[in-house]
N, CA, C and O of each residue as an XYZ file, in Angstrom:
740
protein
N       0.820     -1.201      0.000
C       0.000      0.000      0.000
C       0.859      1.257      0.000
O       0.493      2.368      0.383
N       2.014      0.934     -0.469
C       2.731      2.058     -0.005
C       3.605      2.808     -1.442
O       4.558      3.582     -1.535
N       2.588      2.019     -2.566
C       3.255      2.933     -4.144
C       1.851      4.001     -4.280
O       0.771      4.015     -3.688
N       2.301      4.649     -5.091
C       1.262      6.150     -5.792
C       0.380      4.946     -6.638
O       0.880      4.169     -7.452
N      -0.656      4.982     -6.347
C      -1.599      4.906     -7.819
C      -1.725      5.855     -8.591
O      -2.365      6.901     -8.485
N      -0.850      5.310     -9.677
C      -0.481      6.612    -10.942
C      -1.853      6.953    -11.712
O      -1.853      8.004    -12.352
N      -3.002      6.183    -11.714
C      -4.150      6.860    -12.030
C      -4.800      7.750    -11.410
O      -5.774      8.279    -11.944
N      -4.392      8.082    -10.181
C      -5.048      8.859     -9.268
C      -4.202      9.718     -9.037
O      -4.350     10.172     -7.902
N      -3.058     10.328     -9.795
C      -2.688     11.618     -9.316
C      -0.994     10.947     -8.467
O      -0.009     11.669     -8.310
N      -1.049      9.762     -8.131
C       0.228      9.831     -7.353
C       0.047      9.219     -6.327
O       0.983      8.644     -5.772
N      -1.905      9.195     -5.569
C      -2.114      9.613     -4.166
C      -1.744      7.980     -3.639
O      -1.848      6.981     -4.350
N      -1.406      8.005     -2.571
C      -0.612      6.840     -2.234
C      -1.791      5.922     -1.207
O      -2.281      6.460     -0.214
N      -2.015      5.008     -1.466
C      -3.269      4.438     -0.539
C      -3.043      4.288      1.061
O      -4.010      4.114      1.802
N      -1.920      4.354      1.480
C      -1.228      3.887      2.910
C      -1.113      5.342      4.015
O      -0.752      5.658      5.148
N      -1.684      5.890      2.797
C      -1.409      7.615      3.840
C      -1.684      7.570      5.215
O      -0.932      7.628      6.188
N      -3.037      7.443      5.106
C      -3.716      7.573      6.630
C      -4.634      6.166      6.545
O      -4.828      5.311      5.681
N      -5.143      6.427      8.076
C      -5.870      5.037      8.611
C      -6.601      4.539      7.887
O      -6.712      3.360      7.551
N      -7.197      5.506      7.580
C      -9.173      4.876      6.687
C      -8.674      4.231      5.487
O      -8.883      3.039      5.263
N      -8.040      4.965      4.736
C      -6.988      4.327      2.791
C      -6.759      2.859      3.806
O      -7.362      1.786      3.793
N      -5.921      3.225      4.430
C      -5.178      1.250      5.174
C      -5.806      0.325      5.385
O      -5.443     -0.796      5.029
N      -7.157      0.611      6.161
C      -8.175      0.070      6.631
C      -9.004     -0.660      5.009
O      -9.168     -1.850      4.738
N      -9.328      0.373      4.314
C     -10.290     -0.326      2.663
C      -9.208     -1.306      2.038
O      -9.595     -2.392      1.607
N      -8.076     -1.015      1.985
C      -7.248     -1.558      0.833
C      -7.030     -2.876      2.127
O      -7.035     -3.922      1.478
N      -6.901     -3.125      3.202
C      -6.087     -4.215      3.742
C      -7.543     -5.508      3.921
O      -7.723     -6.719      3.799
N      -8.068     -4.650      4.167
C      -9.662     -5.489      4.762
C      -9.983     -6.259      3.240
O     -10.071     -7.487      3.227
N     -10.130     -5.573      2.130
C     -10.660     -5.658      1.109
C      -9.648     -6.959      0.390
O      -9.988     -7.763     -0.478
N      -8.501     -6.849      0.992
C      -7.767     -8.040      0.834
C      -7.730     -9.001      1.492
O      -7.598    -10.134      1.029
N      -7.848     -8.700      2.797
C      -7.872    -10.740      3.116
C      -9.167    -10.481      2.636
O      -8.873    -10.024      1.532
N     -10.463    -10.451      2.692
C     -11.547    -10.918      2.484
C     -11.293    -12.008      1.496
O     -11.812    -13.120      1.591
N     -10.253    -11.552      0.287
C     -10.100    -12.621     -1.003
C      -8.800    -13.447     -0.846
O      -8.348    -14.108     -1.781
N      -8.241    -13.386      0.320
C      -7.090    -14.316      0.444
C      -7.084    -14.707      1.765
O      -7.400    -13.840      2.579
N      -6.653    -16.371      2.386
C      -6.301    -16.666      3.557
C      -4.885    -16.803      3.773
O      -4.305    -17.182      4.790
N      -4.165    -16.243      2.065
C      -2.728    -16.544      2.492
C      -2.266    -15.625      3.750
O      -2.973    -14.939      4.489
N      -0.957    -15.809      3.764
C      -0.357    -15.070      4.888
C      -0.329    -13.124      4.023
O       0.375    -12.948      3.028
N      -0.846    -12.399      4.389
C      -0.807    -10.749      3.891
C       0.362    -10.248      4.729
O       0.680    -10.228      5.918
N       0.737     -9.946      3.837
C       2.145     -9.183      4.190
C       2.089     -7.339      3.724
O       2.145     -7.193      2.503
N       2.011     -6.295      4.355
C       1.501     -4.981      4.070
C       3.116     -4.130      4.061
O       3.839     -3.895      5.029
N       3.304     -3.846      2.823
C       4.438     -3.007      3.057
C       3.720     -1.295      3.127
O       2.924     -0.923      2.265
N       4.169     -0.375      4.309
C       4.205      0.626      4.510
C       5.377      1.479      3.823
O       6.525      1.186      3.490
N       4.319      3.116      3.718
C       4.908      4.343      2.993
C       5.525      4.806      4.774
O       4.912      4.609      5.823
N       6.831      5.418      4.610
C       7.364      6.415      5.169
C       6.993      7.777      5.512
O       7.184      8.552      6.449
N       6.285      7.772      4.202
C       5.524      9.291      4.075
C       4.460      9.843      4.411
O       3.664     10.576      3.825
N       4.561      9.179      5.986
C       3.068      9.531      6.450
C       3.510     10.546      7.968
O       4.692     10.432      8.292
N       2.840     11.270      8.656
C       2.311     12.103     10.247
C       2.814     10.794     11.032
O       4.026     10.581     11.078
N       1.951      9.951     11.624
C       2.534      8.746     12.240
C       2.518      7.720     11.883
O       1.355      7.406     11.631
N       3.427      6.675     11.634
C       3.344      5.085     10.961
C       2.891      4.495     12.245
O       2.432      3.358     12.130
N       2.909      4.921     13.260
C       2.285      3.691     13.668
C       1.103      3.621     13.892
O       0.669      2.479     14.041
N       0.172      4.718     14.000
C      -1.465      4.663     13.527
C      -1.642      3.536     12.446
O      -2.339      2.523     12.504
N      -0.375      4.234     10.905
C      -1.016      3.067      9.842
C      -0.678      1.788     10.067
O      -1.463      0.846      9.969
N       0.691      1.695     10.429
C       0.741      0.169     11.086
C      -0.442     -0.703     11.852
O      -0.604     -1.902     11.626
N      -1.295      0.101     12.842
C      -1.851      0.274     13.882
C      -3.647     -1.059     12.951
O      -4.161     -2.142     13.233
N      -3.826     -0.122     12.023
C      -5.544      0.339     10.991
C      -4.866     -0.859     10.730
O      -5.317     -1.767     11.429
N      -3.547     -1.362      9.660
C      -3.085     -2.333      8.303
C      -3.212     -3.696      9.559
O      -3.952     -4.605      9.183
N      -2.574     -3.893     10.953
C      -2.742     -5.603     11.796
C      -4.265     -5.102     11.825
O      -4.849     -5.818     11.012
N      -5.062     -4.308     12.323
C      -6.310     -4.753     12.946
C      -7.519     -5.190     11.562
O      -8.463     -5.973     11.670
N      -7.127     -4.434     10.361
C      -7.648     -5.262      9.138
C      -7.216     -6.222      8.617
O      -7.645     -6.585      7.522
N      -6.186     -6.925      9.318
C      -5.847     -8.458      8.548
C      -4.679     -8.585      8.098
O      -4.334     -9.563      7.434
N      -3.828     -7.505      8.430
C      -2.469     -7.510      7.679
C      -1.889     -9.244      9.337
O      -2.286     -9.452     10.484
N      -1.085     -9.801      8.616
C      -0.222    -10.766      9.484
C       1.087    -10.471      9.504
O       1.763    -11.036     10.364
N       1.661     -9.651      8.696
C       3.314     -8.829      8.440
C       3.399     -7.517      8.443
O       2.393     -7.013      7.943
N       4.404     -6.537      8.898
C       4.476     -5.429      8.223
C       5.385     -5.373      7.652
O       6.265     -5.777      8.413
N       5.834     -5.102      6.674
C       7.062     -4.783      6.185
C       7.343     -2.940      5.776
O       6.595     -2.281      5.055
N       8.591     -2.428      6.455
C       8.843     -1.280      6.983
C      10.320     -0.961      6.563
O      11.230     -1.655      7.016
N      10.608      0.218      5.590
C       9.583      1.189      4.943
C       9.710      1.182      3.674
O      10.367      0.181      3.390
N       9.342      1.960      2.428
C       9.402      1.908      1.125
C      10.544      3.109      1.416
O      11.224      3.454      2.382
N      10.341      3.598     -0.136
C      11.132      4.777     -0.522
C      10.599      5.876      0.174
O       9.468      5.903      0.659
N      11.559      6.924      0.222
C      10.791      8.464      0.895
C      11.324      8.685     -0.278
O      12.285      8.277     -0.930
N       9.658     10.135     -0.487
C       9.890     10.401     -1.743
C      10.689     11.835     -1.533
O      10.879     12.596     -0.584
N      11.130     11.783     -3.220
C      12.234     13.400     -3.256
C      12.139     13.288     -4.826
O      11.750     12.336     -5.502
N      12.532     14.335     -5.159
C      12.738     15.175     -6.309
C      14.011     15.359     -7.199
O      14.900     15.358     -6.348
N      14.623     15.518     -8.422
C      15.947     15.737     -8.950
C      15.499     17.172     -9.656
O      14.341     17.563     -9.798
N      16.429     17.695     -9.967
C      16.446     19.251    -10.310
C      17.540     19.069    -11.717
O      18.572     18.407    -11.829
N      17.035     19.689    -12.397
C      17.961     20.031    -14.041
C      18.184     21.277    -13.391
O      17.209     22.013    -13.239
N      19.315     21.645    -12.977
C      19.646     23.677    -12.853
C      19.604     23.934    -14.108
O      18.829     24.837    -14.425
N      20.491     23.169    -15.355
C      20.787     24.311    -16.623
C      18.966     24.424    -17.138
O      18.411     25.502    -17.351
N      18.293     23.088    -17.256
C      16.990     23.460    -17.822
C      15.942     23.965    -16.796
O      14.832     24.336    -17.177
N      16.261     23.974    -15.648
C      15.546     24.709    -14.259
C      14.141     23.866    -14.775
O      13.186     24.456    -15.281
N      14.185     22.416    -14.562
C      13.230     21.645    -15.040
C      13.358     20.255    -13.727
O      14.312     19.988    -12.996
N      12.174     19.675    -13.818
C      12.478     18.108    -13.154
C      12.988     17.342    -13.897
O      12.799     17.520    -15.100
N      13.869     16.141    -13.420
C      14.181     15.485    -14.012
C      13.798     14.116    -14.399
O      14.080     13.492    -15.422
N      12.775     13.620    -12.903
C      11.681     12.360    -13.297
C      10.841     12.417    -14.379
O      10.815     13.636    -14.554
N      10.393     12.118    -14.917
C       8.971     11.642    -15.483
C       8.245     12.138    -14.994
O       7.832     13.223    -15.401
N       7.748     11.500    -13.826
C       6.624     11.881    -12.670
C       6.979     12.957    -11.742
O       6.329     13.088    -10.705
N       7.993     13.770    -12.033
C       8.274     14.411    -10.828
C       9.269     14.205     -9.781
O      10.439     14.547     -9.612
N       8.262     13.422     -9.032
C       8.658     12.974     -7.560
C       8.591     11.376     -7.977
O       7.793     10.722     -8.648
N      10.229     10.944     -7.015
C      10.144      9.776     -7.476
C      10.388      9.224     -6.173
O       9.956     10.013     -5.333
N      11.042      7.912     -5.497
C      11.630      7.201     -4.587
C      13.057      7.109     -3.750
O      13.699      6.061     -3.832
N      13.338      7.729     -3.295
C      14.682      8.263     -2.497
C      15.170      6.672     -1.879
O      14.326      6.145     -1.154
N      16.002      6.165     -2.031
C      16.233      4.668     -1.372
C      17.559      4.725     -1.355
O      18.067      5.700     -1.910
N      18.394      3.770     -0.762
C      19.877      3.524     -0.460
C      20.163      4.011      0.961
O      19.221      4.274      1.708
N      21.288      4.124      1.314
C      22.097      4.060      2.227
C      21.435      5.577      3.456
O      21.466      5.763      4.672
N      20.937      6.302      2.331
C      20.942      7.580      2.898
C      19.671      7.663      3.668
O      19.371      8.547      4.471
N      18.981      6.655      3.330
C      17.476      6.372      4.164
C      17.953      5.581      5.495
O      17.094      5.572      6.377
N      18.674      5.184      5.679
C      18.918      3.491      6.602
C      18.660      4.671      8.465
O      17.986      4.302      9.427
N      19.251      5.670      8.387
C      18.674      6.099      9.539
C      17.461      6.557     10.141
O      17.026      6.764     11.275
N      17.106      6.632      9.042
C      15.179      7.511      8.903
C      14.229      5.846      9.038
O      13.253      5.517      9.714
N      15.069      5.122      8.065
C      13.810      3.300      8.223
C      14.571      2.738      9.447
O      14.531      1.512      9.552
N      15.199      3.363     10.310
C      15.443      2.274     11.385
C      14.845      3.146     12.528
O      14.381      2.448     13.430
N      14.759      4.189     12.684
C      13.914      5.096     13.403
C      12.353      4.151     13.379
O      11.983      3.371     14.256
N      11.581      4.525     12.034
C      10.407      4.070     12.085
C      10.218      2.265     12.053
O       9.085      1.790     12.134
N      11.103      1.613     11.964
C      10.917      0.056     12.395
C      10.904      0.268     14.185
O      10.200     -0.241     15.058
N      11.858      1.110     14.224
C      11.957      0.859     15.931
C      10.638      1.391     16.507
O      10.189      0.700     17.421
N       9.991      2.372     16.199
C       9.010      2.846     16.873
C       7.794      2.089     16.634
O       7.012      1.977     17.578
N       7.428      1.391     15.183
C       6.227      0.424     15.269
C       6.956     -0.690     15.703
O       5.859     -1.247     15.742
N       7.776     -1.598     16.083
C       8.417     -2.402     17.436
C       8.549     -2.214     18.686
O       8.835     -3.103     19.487
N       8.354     -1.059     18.953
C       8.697     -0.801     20.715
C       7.032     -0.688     20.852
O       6.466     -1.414     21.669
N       6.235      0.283     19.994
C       4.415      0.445     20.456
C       4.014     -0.996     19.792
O       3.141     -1.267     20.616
N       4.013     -2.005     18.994
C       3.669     -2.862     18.770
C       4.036     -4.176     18.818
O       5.232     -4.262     18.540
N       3.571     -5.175     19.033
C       4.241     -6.394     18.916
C       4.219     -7.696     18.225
O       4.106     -8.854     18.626
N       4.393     -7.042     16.826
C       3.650     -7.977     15.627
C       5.242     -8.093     14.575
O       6.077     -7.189     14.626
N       5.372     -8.952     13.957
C       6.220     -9.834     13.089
C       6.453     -8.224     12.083
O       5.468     -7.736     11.529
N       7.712     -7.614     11.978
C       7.520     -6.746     10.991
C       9.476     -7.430      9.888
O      10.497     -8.053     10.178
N       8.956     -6.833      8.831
C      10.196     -6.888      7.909
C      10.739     -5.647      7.709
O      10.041     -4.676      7.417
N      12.288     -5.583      7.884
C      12.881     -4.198      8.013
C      13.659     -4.274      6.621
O      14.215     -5.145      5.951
N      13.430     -3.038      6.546
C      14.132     -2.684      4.904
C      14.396     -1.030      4.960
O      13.529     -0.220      5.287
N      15.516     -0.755      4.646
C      15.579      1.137      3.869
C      17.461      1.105      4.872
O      17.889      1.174      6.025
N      18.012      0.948      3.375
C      19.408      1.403      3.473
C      20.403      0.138      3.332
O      21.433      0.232      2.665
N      20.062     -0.965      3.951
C      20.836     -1.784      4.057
C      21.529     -2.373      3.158
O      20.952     -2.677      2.113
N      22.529     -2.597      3.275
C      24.237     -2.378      2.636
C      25.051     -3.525      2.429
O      25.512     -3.949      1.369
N      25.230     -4.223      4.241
C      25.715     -5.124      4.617
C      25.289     -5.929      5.901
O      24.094     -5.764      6.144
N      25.773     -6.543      6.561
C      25.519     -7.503      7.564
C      24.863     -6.663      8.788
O      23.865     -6.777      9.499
N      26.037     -5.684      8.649
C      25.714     -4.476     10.542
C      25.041     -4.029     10.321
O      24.238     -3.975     11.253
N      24.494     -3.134      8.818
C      23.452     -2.450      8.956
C      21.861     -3.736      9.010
O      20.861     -3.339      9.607
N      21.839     -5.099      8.382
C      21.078     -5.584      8.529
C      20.796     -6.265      9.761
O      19.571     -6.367      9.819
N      21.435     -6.888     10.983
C      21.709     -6.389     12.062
C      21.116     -5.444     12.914
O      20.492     -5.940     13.853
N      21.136     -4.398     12.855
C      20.557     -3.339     13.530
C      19.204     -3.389     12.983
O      18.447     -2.822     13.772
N      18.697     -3.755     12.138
C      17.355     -3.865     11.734
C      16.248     -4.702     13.227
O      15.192     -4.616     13.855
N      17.516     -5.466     13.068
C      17.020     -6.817     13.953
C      17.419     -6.321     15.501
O      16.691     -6.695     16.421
N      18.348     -5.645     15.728
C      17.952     -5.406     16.831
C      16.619     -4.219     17.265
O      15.796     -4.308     18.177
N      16.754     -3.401     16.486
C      15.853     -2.347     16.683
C      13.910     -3.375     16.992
O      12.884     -3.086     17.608
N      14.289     -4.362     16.286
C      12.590     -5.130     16.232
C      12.394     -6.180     15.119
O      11.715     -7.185     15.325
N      12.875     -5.985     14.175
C      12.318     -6.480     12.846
C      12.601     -8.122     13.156
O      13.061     -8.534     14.221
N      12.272     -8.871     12.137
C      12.075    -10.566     12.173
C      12.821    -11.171     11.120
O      13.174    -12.351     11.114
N      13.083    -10.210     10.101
C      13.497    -10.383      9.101
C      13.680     -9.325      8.090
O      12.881     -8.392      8.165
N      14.594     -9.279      7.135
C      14.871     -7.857      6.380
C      14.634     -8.222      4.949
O      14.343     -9.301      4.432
N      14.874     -6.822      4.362
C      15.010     -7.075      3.065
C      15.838     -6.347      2.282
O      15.850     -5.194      2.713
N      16.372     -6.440      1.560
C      17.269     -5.871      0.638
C      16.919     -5.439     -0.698
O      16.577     -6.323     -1.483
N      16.938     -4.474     -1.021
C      16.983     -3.698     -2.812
C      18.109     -3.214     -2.962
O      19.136     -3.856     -3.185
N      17.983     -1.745     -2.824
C      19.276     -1.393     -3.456
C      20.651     -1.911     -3.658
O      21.153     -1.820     -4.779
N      21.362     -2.491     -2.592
C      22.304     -3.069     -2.334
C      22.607     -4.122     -3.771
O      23.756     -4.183     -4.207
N      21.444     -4.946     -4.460
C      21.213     -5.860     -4.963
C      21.749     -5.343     -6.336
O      22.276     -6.086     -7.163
N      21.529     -3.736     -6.534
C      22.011     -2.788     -7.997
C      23.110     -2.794     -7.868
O      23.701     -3.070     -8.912
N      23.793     -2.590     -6.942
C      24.958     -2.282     -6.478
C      25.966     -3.562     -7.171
O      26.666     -3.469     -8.179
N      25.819     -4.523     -6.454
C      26.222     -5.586     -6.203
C      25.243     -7.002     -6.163
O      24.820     -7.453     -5.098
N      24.882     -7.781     -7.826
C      24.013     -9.018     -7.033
C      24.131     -9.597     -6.377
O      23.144    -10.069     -5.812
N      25.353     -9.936     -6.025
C      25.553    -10.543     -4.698
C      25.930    -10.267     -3.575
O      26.800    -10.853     -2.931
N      25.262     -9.300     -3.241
C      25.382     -8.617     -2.010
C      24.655     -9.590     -0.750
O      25.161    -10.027      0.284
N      23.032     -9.752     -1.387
C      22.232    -11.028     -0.341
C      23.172    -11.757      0.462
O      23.286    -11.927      1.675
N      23.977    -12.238     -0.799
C      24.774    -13.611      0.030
C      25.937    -13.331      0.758
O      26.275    -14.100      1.659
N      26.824    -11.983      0.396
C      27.345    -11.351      1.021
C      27.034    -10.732      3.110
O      27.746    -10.703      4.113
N      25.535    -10.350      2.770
C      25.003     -9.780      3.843
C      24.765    -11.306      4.631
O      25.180    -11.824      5.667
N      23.931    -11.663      3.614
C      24.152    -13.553      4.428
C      25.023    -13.983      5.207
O      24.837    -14.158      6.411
N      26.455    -14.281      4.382
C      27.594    -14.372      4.896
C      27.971    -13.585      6.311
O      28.372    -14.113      7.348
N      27.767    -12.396      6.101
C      28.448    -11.311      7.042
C      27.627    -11.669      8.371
O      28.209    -11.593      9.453
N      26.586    -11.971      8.321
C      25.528    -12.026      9.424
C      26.106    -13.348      9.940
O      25.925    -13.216     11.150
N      26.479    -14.112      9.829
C      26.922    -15.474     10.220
C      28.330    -15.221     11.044
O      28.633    -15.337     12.231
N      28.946    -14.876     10.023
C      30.714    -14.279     10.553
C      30.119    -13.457     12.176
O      30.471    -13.830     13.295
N      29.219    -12.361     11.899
C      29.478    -11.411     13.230
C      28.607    -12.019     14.443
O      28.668    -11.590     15.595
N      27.710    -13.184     13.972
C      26.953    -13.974     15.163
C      28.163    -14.984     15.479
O      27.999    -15.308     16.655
N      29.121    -15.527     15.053
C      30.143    -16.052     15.328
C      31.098    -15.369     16.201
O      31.528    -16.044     17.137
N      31.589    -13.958     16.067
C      32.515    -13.556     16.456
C      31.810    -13.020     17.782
O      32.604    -12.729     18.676
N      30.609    -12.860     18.035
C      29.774    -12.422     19.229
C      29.602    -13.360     19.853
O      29.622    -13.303     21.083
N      29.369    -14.567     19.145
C      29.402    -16.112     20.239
C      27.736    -15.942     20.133
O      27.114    -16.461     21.060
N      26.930    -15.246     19.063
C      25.554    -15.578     19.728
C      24.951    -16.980     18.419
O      25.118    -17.018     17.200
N      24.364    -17.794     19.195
C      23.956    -19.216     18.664
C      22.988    -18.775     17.749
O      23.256    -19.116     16.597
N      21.733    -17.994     17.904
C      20.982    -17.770     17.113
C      20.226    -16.379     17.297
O      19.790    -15.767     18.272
N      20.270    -16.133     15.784
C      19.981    -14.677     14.837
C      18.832    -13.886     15.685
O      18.757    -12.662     15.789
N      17.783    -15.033     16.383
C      16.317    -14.577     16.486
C      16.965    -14.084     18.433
O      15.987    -13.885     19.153
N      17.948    -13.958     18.972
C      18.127    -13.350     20.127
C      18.742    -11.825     19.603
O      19.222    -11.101     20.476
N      18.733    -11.592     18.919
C      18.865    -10.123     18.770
C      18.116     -9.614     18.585
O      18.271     -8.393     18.551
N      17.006    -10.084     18.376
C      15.748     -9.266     17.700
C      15.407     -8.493     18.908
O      15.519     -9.081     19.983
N      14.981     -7.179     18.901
C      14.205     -6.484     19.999
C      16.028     -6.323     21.003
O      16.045     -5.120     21.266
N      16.565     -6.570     21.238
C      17.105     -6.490     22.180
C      18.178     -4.991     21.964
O      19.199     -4.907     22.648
N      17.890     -4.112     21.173
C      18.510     -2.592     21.752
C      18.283     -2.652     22.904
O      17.478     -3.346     23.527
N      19.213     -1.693     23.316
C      19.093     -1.766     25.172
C      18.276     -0.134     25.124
O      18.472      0.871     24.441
N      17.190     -0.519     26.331
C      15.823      0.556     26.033
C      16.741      2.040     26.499
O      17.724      2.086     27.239
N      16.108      3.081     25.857
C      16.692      4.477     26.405
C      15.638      5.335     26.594
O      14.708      5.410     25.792
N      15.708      5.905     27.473
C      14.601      6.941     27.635
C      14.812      8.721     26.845
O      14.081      9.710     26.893
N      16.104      8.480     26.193
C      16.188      9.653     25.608
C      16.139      9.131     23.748
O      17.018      9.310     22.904
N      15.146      8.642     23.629
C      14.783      8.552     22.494
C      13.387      8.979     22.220
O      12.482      8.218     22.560
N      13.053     10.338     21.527
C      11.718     10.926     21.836
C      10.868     10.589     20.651
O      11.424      9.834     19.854
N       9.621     10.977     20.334
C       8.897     10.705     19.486
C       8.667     12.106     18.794
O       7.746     12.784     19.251
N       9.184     12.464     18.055
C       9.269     13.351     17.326
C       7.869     13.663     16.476
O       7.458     14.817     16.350
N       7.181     12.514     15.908
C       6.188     12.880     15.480
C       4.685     13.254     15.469
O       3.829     13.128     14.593
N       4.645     13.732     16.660
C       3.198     14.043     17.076
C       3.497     15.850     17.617
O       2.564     16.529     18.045
């Protein structure tokens, strides 16, 4: 729920509660598979939409897409997308999607997939500690196709060199701080 429907202007269905609520409901009704809901970044609070997407049937979240941004032509003082506004992704997001995994993980306690930035092993890693269950990788994949197996690899090496037996004890376990505020309200 978290691309523009390009027939409609752009408008992104995941914005707010009520869009989350029609599009998620309206889907399990026609599926008992497992629904997996990837969330927009580009919302006031994700975890309201997180909040609307489990109580209509979502069983996953997966957290976050692209934040959107813009390219600039200076000599033709023109855009340079197609559409404008396009998808901001890579490395330069990984602090902004680990912010919002952590905050729908600390208010919620549902199976989410972490994605936005990840590179290598540490940054996928910190996914998992912040909350997530499991990650995902894009960009990295342009970069390098074999980065997956790379990050694969790396995740094995640094649960080795930590002595920890298994992947799923890091999950959740940042150590809690009280000077981490909620900026978005």
């Amino acid at each position: 729920i978290s691309c523009p429907n390009t027939e409609r202007g752009g408008r992104v269905f995941g914005c707010d509660p009520d869009g989350t609520r029609r599009v998620v409901s309206a889907v399990r009704k026609v599926t008992s598979l497992p629904l997996i809901v990837k969330l927009t970044p580009n919302v006031t609070d994700i975890v309201d939409i997180a909040r609307a997407a489990m109580d209509s049937g979502a069983d996953i979240l997966s957290l976050v897409n692209t934040f959107l941004g813009i390219a600039v032509n200076l000599e033709h003082r023109k855009l340079v997308l197609a559409n404008g506004v396009g998808g901001v992704s890579g490395p330069a997001i990984k602090p902004q999607a680990l912010y919002l995994v952590h905050r729908v993980c600390r208010e919620m306690k549902v199976p989410v997939i972490g994605m936005g930035g990840i590179m290598n092993a540490t940054d996928a890693l910190e996914f998992m500690l912040v909350g997530a269950r499991a990650i995902q990788v894009g960009t990295a994949n342009f970069v390098d196709p074999a980065s997956s197996i790379k990050i694969l690899d790396g995740i094995v090496e640094v649960l080795h060199r930590m002595r920890i037996e298994d992947v799923n004890d890091l999950v959740g376990s940042l150590k809690r701080t009280d000077s981490l505020q909620d900026f978005s309200t």
